[in-house]
N, C-alpha and C positions, 0 to 999 in steps of 0.2 A: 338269672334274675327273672322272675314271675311277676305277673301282673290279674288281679283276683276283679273281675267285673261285675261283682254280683248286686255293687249300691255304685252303679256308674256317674252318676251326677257326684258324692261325693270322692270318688276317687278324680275324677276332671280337676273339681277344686286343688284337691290334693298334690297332684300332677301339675297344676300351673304353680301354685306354689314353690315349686324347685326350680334351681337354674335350667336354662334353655340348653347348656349342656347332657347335664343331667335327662333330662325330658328328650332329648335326641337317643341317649342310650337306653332309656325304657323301650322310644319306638323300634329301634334299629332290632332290639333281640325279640318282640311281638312279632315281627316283619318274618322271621322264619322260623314262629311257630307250629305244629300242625293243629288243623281245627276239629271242631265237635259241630256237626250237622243232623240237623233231621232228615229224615228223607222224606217226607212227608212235603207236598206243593211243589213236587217235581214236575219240571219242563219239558216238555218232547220235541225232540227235532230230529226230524228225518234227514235221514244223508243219503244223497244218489250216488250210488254204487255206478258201473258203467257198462253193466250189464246187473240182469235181475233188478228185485223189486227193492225199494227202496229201504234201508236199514231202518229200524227205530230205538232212538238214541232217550233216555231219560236221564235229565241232567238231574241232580241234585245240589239245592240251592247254594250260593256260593257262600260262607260265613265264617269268618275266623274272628280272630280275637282283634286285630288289630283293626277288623272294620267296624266291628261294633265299637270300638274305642274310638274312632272316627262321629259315630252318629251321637258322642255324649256331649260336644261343645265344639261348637265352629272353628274357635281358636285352636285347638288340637287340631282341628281333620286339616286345618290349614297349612300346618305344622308340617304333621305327617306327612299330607302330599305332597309336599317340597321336597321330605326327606326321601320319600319312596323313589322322584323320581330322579332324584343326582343318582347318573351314571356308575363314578367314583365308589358310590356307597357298594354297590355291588361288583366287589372284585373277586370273590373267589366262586370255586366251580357252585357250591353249595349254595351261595347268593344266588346266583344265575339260573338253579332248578326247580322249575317246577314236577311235582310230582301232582298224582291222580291213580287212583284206584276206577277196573272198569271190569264188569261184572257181565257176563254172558250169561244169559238163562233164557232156552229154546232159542229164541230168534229176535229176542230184544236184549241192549246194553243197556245196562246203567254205570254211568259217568260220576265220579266223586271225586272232586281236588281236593288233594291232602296239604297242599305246600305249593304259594304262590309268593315268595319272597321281594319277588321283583316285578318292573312292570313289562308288559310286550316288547317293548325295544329294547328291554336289555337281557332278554331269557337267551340261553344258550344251550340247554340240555333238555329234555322232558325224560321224565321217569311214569312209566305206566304198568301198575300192578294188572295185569292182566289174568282174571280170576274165569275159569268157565267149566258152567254147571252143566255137567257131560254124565250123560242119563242115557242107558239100552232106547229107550221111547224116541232118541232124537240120531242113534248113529246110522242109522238107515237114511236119514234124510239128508248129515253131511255127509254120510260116505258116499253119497250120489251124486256129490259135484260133479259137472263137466270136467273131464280131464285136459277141456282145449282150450280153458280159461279157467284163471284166478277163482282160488274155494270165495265162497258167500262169507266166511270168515276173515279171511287178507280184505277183502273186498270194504270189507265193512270198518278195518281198522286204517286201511287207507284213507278211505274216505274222510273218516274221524280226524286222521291227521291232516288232511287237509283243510277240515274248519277250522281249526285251532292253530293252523297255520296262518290261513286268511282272515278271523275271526277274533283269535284271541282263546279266554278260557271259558265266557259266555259267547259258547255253539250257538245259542239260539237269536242272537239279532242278527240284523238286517244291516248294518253298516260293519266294513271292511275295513281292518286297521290302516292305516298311514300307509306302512311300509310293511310286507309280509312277514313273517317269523324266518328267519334261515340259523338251522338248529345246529350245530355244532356235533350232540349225542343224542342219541337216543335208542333208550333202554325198555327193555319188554322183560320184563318178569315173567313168565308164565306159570301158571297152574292150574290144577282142577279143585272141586270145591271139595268132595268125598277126600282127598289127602288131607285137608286142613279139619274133617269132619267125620271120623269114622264110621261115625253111627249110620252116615248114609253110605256107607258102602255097600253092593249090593253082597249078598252071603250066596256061596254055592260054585263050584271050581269053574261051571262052563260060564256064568256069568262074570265072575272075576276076569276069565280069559279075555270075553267079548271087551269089555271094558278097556286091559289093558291095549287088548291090538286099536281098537279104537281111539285111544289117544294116543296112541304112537301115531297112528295115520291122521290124525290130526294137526299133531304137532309137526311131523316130517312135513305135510303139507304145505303150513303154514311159512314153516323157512323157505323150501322150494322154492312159494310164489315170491316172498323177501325177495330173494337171490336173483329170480329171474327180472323182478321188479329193478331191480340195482342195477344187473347187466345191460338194461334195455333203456336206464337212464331217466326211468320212472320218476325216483326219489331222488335225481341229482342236484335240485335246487333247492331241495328241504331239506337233506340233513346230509350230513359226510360220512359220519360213522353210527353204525348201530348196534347195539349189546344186548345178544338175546339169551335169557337166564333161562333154561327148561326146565319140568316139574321132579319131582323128586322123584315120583313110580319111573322112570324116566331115566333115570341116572341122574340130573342134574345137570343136563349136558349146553356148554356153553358155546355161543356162538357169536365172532366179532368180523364186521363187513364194513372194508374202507370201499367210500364212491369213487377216490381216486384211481384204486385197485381193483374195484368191482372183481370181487371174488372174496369167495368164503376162506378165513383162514384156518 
């Protein structure tokens, strides 16, 4: 079922028109669609890492289809947020995820919700496409993390989960949800931007080389601190289990971590 918002006053009419059945099952399948954003009028918000300088996070604004369906007549947004927030309504895992694309380039994230089906109280999984643009110019600077402490990478995705734990999916206010998020899954996509982009890749064998040990040591990194993070009881109140997808130059190599077990299987 689709819903076409492009003359929203008369689709509202349209929409109340129909039984109140009817009108529950429009909203219910808008509710885990994914959206179309600008990026354009993006937010920043810093997240303190617990060591180093503080990460800088650019949200991009939140916008899907079922909120702008909201903003077209009172009686709908009224609707809607009754429906959104019965429990009930969201029983399976797919109800329950939110997803988000997050974008590494030099030393700034950009943050983008793809799929917010449900509200805070009732998420159970987060799904984050984790995209980063890994460029000769920047592997001197992470290959030089301290090895006595967590890479400025884990540092900076911790951090992130922790807003969005306390916070919700806008990182950027100042009031703390109700009750914190305690996540169920949560999955890390990983990649680099040149696999999805050939044309940036760099040409010439010794660069090709640098590149690839660079994101091996990268990525081996980033699990490491995971894992030590797990062992050390870090992440035991935020999530139970984690699913971390690695990039293709990579093998594709997959990686599942229960807190109960705290260890890598």
């Amino acid at each position: 079922m689709s819903c076409t918002l492009s003359q929203p006053m008369s689709q509202s009419h349209f929409l109340l028109d129909l039984p109140r059945e009817l009108r529950d099952m429009v909203y219910t399948n808008l509710f885990s669609f994914n959206h179309t954003c600008s990026k354009i009028n993006s937010r920043q918000c810093q997240l303190h890492c617990s060591t180093g300088r503080p990460a800088i996070v650019h949200l991009s604004p939140i916008s899907f289809d079922w909120l702008n369906l909201m903003h077209t007549n009172g009686v709908i947004a009224d609707e809607m947020r009754q429906l959104y927030h019965i429990p009930s309504l969201h029983n399976t895992a797919a109800n329950q995820t939110w997803a988000a694309q997050l974008f590494l380039n030099n030393d700034e994230y950009n943050l983008t919700w793809t799929k917010l089906p449900c509200p805070s109280s009732c998420v159970r999984h987060l799904t984050i496409d984790f995209k980063i643009n890994f460029t000769l110019a920047k592997f001197g600077h992470w290959d030089n993390d301290r090895k006595d402490r967590p890479s400025t990478v884990f540092q900076a995705v911790l951090a992130l989960l922790n807003q969005i734990i306390q916070y919700g999916p806008n990182i950027t206010v100042s009031d703390t949800l109700k009750r914190p998020i305690a996540l169920e899954t949560l999955v890390l996509n990983i990649s680099f931007v040149d696999e999805e982009k050939p044309h940036l890749m760099s040409s010439g064998p010794e660069s090709i080389y640098i590149l690839g040990y660079g994101k091996r040591r990268v990525f081996n990194r980033l699990i490491e601190d995971i894992v030590t993070a797990c062992g050390n009881h870090v992440l035991e109140e935020k999530v139970r289990n984690i699913r971390i997808q690695g990039p293709k130059s990579l093998g594709s190599p997959k990686t599942d971590i229960a807190m109960d077990e705290s260890k890598d299987r």
